[in-house]
C-alpha positions as CSV (number, residue, x, y, z in Angstrom):
1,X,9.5,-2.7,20.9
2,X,10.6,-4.3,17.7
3,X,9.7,-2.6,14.4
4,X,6.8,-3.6,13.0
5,X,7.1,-6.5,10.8
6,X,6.3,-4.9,6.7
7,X,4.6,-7.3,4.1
8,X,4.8,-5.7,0.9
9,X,1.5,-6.4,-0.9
10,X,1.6,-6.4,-4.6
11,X,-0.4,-7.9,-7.5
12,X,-1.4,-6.9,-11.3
13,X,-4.1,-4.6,-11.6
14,X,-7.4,-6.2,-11.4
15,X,-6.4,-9.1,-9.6
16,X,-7.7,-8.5,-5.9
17,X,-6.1,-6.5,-4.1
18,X,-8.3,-4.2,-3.0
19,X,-10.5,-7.5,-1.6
20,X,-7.4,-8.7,0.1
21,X,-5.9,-5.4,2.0
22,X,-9.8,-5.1,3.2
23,X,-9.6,-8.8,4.6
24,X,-6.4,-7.9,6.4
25,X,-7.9,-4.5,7.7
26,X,-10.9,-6.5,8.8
27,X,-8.5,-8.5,11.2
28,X,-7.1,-4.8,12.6
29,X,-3.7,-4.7,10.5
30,X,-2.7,-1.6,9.7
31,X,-2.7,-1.4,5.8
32,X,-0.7,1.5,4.2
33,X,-2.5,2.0,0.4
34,X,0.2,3.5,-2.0
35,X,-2.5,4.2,-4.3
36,X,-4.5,6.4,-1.7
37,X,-0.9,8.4,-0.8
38,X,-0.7,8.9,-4.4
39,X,-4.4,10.6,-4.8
40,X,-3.1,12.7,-1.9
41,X,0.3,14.0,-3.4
42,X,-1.8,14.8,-6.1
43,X,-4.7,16.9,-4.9
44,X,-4.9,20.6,-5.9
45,X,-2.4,22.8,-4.1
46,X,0.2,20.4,-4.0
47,X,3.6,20.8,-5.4
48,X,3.2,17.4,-6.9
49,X,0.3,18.2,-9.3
50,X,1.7,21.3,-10.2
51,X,4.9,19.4,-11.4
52,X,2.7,17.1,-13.2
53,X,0.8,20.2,-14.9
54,X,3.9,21.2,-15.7
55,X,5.2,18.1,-17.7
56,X,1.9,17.1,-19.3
57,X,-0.1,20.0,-19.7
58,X,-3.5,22.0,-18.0
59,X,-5.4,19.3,-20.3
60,X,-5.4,16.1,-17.6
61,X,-6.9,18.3,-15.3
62,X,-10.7,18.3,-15.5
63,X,-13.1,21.6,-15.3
64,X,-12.5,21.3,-11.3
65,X,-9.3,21.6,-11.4
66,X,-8.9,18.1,-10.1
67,X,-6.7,15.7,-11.9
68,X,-8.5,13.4,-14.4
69,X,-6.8,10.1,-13.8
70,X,-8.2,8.3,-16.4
71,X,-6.7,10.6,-19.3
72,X,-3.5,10.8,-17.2
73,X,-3.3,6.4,-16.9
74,X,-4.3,6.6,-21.1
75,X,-1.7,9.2,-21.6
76,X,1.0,7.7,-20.0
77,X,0.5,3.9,-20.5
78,X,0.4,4.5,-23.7
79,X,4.0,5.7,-23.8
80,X,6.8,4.3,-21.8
81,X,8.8,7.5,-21.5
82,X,6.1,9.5,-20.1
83,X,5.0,7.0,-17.7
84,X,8.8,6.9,-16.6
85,X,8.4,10.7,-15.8
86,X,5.8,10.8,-14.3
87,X,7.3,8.1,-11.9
88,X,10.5,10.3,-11.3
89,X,7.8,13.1,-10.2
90,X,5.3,11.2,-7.9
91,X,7.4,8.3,-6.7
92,X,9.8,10.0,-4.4
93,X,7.1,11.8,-2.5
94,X,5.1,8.3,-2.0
95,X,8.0,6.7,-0.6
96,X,8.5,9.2,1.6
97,X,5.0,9.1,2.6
98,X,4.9,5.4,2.7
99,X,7.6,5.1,5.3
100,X,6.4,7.9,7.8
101,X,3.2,5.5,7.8
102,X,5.1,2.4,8.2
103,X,7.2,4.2,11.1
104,X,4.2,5.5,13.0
105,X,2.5,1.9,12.6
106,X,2.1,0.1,16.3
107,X,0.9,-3.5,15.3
108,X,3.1,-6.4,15.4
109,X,2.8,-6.6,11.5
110,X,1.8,-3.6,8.6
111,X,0.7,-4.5,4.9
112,X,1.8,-1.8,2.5
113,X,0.1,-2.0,-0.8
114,X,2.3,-1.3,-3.7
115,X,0.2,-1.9,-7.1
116,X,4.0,-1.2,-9.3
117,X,6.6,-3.1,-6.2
118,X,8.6,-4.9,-9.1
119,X,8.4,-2.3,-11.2
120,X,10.1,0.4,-8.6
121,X,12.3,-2.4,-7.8
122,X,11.3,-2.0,-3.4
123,X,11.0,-6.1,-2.6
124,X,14.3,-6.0,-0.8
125,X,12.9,-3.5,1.1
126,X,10.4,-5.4,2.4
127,X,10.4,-8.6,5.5
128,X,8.0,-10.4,2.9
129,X,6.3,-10.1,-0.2
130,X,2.6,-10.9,-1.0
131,X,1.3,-11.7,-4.5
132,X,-1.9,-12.1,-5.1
133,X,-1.8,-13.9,-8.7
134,X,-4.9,-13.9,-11.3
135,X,-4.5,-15.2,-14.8
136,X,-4.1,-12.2,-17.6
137,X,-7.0,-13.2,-19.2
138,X,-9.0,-12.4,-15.6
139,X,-7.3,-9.1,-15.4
140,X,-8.1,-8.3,-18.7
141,X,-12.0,-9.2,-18.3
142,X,-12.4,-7.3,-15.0
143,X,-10.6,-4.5,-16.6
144,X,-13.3,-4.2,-19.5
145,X,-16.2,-5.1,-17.7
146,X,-15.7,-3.3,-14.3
147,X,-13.7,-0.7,-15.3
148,X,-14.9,0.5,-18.7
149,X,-11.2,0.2,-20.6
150,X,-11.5,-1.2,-24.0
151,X,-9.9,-4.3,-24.8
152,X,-7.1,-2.4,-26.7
153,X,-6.7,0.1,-23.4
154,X,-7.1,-3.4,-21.1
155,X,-4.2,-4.6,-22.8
156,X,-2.0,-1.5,-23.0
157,X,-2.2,-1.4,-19.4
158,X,-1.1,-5.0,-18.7
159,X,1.2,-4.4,-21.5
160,X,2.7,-1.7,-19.6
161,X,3.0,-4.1,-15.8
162,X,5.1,-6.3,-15.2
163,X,4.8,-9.8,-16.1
164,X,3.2,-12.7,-13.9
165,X,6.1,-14.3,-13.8
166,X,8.4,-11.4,-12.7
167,X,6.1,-10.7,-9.8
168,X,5.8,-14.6,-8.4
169,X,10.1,-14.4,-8.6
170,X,10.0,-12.2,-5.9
171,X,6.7,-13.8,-3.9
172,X,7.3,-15.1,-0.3
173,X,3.9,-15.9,-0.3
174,X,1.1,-16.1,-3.3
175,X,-2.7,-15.9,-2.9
176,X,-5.0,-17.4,-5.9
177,X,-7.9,-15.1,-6.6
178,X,-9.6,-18.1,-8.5
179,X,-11.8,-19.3,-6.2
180,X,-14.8,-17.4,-3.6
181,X,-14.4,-14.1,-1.3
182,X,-14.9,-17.1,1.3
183,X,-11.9,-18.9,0.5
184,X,-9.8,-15.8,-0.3
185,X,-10.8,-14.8,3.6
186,X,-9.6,-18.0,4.9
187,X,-6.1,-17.6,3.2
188,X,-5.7,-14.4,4.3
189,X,-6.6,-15.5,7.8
190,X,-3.5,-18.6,7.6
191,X,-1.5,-15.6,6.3
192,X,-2.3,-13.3,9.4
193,X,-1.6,-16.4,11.7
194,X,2.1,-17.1,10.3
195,X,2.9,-13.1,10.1
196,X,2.2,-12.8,13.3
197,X,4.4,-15.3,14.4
198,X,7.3,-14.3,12.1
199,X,6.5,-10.4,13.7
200,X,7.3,-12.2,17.3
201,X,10.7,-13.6,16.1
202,X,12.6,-10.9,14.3
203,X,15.0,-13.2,13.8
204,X,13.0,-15.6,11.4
205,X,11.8,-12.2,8.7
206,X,13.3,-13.4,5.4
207,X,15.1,-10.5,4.1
């Protein structure tokens, strides 16, 4: 059988993906969430949180021992070089994790959600990249309002992303999260129509 055809599933924070991998799962494709393998790696006991302990100190760890995310994600948006090691730390291990997921996936098709794809520069890894687009200015409201960042923390965050612009460069395919949780269904429905076509013709994947 033909490897599974991958669809790398990216987007700026706050700008649907969650809503989108769930639409997908709802349809039985496999979804592999980055984000969850990360929470994993860095769950206590693992050699992971100990080596982020070690570069940023016992205080982003809250009085359970558990890492407190949100003072890690202030701490290191807020400074370029720290966010760049803590990416040297974590990233290696959730690649590694990603692709044993990927590998032991048995659909025609597998959405991996990667919040930071550009970023980590993995498109070309990928048959085809998903972008689910919002406008900054959405981002930034959801971030405040769902999310309790200030407006200053909301845009150190986006600050610290890449740019719209960068991330629709390297789209196969864009989703608009302006309109209902109806519409974005149906588009994500068209979308598991035409990958599962281009998972029956290996020879049609783009990359």
């Amino acid at each position: 059988m033909a490897a599974p055809l991958k669809v790398a599933l990216t987007g700026g924070i706050a700008s649907g993906k969650s809503a989108v991998s769930a639409a997908f799962a709802r349809l039985g494709v496999p979804i592999v969430d980055t984000d969850r393998l990360a929470r994993e790696l860095v769950e206590p006991g693992r050699p992971e949180l100990a080596a982020v302990v070690a570069e940023f100190g016992p205080g982003i760890l809250g009085p359970d021992g558990r890492l407190d995310r949100r003072r890690l994600r202030t701490l290191v948006f807020a400074d370029e070089g720290r966010r760049r090691r803590l990416e040297a730390i974590l990233h290696p291990a959730i690649r590694a994790a990603t692709a044993a997921a990927v590998a032991a996936a048995t659909a025609p098709y597998v959405v991996v959600a990667i919040p930071l794809l550009v970023e980590s520069g993995q498109a070309a890894d990928y048959d085809r990249v998903l972008v689910v687009d919002a406008a900054p200015e959405t981002q930034r409201a959801r971030l405040v309002e769902r999310d309790g960042e200030s407006p200053a923390g909301a845009d150190a965050i986006l600050a610290a992303q890449a740019g719209r612009a960068s991330r629709l460069a390297v789209a196969d395919d864009v989703l608009d999260n302006r309109g209902t949780l109806a519409e974005l269904e149906a588009a994500v429905g068209r979308l598991h129509e035409r990958y599962l076509a281009l998972a029956r013709d290996p020879g049609s994947r783009r990359r």
